[in-house]
N, CA, C and O of each residue as an XYZ file, in Angstrom:
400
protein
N       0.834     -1.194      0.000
C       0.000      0.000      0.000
C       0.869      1.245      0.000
O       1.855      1.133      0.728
N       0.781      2.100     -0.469
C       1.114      3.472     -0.552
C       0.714      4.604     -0.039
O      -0.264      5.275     -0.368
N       1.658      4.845      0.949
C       1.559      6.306      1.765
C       1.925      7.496      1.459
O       3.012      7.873      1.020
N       0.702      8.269      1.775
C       0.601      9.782      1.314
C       1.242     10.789      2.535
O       1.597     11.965      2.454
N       1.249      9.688      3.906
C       2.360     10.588      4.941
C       1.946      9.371      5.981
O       0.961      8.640      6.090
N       3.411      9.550      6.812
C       3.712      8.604      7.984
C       2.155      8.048      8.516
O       1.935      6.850      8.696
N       1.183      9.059      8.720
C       0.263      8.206      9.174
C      -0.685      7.975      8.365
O      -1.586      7.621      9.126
N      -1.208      7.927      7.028
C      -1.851      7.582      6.412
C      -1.442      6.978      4.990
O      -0.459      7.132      4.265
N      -2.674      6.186      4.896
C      -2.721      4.977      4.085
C      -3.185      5.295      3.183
O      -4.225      5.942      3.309
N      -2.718      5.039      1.928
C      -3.957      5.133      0.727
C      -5.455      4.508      0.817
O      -6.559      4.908      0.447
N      -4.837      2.977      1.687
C      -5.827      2.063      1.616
C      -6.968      2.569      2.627
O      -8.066      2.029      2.761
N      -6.487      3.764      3.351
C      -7.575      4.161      4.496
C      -8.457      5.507      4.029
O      -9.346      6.101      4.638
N      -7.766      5.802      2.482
C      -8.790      7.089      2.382
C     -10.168      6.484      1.928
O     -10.523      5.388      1.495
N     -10.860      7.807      2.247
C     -12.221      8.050      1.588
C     -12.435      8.934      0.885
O     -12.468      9.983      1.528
N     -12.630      9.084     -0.292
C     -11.865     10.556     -0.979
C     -13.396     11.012     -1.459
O     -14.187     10.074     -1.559
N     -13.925     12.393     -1.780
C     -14.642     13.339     -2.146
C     -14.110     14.130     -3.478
O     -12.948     14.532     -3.537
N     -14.615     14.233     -4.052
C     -14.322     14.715     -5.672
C     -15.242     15.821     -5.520
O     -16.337     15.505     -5.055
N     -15.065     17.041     -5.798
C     -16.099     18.075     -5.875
C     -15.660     18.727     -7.510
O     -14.528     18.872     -7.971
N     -17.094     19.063     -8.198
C     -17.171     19.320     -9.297
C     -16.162     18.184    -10.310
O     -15.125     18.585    -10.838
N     -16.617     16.868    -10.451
C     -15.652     16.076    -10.672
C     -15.902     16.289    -12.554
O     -14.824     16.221    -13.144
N     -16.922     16.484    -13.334
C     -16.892     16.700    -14.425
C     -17.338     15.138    -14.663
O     -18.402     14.617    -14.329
N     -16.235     14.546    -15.330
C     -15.809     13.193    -15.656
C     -15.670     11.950    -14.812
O     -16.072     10.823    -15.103
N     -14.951     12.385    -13.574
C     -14.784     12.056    -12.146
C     -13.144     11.287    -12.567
O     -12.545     10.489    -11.846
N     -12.708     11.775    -13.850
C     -11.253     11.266    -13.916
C     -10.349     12.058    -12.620
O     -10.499     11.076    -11.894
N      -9.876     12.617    -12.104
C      -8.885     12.853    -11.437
C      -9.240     11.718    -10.160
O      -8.405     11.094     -9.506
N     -10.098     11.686    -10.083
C     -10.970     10.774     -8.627
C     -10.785      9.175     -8.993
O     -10.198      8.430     -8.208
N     -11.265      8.758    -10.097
C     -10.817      7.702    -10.641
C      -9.305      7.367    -11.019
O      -8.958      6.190    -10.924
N      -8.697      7.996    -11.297
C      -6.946      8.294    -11.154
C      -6.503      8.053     -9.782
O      -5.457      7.410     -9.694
N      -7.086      8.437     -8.641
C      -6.519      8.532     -7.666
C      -7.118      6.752     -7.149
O      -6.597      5.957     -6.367
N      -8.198      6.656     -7.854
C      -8.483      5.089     -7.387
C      -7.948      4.031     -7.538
O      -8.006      2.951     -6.949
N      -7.194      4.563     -8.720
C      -5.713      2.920     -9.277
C      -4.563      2.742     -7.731
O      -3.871      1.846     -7.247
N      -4.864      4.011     -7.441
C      -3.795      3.873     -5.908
C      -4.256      2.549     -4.952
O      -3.443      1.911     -4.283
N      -5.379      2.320     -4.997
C      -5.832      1.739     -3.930
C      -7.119      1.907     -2.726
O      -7.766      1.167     -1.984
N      -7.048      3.047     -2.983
C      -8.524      4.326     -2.081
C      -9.391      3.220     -1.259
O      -9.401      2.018     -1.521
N      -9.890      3.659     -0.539
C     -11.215      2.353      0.070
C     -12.148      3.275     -0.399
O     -13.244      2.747     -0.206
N     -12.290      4.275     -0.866
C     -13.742      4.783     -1.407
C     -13.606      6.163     -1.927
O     -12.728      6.886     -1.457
N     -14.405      6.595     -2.866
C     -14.115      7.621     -3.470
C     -15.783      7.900     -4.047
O     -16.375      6.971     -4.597
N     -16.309      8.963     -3.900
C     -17.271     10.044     -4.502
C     -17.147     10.801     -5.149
O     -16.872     11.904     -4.677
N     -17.323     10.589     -7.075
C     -17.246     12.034     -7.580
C     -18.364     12.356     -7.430
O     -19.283     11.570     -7.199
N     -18.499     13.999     -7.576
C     -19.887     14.633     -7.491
C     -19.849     15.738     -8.333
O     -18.753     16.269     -8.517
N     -20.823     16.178     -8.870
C     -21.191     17.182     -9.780
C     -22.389     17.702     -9.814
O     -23.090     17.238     -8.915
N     -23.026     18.628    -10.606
C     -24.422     18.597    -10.502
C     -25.023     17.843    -11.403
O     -24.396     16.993    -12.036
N     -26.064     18.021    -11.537
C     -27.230     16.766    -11.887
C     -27.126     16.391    -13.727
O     -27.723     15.544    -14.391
N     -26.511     17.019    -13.965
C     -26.385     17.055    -15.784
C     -24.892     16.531    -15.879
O     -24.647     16.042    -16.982
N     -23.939     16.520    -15.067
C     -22.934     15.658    -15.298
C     -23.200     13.909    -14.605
O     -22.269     13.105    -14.623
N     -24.490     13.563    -14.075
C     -24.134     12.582    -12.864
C     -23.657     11.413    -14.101
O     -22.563     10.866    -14.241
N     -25.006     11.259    -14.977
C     -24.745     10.291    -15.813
C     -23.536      9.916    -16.729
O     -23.398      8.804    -17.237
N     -22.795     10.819    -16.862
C     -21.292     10.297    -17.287
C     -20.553      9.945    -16.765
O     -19.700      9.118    -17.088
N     -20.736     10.614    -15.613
C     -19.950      9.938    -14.011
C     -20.156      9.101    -13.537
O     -19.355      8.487    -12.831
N     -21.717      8.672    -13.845
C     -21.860      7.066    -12.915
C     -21.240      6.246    -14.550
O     -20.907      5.119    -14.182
N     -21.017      6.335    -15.837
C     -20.894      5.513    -16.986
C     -18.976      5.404    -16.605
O     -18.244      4.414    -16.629
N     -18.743      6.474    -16.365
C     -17.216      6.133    -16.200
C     -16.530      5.285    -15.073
O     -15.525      4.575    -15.091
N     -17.698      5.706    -13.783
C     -16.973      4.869    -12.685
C     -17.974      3.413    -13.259
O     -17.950      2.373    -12.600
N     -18.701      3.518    -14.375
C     -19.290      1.567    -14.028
C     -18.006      0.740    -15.533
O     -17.755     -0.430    -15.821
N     -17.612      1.819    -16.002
C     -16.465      1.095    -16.874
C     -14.839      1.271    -16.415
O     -13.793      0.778    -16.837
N     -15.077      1.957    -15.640
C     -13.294      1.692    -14.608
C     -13.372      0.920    -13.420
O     -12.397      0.516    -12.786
N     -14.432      0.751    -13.171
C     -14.729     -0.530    -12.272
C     -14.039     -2.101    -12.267
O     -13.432     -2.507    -11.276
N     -14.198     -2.862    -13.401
C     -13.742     -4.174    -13.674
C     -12.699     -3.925    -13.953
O     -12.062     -4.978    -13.915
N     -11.800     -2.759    -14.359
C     -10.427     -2.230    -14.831
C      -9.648     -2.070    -13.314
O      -8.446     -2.327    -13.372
N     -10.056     -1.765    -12.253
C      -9.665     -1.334    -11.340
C      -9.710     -3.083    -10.440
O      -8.847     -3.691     -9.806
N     -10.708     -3.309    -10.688
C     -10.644     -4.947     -9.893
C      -9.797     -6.059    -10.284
O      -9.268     -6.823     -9.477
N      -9.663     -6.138    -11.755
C      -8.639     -6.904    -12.721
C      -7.327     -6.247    -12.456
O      -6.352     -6.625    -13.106
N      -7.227     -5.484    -11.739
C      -5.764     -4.646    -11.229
C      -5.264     -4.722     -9.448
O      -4.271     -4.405     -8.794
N      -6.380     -5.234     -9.228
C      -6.314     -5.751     -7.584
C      -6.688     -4.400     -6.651
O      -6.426     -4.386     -5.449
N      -7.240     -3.425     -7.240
C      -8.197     -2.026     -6.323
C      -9.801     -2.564     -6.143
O     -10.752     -2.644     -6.920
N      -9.626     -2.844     -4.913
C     -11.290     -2.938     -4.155
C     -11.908     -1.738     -3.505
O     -11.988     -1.592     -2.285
N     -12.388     -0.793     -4.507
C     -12.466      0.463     -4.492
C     -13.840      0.816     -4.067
O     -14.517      0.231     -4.912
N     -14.860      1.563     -3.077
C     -15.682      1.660     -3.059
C     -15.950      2.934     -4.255
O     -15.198      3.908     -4.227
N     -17.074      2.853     -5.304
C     -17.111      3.919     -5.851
C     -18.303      4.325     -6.228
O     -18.971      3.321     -6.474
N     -18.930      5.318     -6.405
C     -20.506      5.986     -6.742
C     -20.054      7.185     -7.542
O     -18.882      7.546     -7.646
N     -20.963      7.687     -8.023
C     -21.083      9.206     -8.395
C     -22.458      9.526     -8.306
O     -23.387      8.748     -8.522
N     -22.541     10.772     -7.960
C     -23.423     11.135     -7.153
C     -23.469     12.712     -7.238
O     -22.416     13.345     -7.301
N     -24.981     13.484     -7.240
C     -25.065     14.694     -7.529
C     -24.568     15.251     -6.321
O     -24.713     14.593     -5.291
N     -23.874     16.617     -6.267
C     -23.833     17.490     -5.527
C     -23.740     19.216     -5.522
O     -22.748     19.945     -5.554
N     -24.863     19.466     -5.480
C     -25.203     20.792     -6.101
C     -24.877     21.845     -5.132
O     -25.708     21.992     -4.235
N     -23.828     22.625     -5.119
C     -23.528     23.414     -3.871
C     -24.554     24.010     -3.407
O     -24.809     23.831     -2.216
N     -25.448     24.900     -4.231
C     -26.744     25.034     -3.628
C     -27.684     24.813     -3.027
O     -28.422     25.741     -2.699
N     -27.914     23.734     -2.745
C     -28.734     22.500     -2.549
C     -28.128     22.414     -1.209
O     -28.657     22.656     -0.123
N     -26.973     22.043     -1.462
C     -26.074     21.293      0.185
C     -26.188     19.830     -0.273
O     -26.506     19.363     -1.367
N     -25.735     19.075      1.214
C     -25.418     17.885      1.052
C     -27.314     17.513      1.138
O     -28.120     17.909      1.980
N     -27.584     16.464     -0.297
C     -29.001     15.784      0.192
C     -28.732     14.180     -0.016
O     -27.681     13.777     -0.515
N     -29.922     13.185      0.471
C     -29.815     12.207      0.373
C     -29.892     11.753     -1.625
O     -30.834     12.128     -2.323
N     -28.930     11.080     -2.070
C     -28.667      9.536     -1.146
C     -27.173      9.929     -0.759
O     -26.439      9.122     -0.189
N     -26.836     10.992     -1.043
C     -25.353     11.420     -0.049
C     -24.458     11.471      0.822
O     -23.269     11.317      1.100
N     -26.095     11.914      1.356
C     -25.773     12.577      2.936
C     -25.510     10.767      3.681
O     -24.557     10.475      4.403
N     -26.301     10.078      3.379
C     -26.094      8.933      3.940
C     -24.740      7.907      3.407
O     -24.311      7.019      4.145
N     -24.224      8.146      2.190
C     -22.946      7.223      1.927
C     -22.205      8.361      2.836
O     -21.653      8.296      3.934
N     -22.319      8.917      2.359
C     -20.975     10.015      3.321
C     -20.862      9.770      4.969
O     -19.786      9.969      5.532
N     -22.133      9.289      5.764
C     -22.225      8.681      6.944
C     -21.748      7.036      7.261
O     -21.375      6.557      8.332
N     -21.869      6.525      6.235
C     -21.232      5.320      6.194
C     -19.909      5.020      5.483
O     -19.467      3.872      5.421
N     -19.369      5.942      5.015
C     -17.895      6.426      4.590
C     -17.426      7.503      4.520
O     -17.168      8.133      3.493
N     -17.234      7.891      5.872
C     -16.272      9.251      6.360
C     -15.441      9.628      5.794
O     -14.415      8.959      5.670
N     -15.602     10.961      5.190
C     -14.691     11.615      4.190
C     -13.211     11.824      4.879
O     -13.172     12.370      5.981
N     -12.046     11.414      4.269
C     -10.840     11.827      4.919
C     -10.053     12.924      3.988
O      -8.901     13.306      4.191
N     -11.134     13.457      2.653
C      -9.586     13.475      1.738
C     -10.884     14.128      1.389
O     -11.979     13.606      1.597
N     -10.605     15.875      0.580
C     -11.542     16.376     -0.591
C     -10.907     16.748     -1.642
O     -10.392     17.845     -1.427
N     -10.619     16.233     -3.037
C      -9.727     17.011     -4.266
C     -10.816     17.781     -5.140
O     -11.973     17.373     -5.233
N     -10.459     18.655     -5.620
C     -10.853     19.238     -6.876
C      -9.898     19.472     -7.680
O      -8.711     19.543     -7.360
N     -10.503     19.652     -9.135
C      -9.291     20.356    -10.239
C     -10.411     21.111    -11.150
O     -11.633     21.197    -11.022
N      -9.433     21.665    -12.196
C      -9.970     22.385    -12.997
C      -9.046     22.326    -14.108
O      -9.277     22.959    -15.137
């Protein structure tokens, strides 16, 4: 496993993607190893985001990453709503990236 600093694990993040687009940088960071990762976007990107994480999926498992992964709307406006608010309670965010 691969460490990002003395006390943490790749294998222990939970990572948050905000405005993920594609949810590639998030999915990039999932070949590491991640225990879970959320891209999020608003509601007109979700569907490319859930098509990319359901075809880097078997790519990531055939590579030995047991990755938890979703994509999932998140509309800053809005705030956090369900079905969100609840993965995010059952996988505690340790890690938030964005890019642009």
């Amino acid at each position: 496993h691969t460490e990002i600093s003395p006390n943490v694990k790749t294998s222990d993040l939970n990572i948050l993607e905000l405005g993920s687009g594609t949810g590639y940088c998030g999915l990039a960071l999932a070949t590491f190893g991640i225990k879970s990762l959320f891209v999020t976007d608003t509601l007109e990107h979700v569907d490319l985001m859930k098509t990319n994480v359901e075809l880097n999926e078997p790519i990531l498992k055939d590579n030995g990453v047991d990755c938890y992964a979703k994509a999932v709307e998140l509309d800053w406006f809005k705030g956090v709503e369900e079905p969100l608010k609840k993965e995010l309670e059952d996988h505690p965010i340790n890690l938030v990236i964005g890019s642009d």
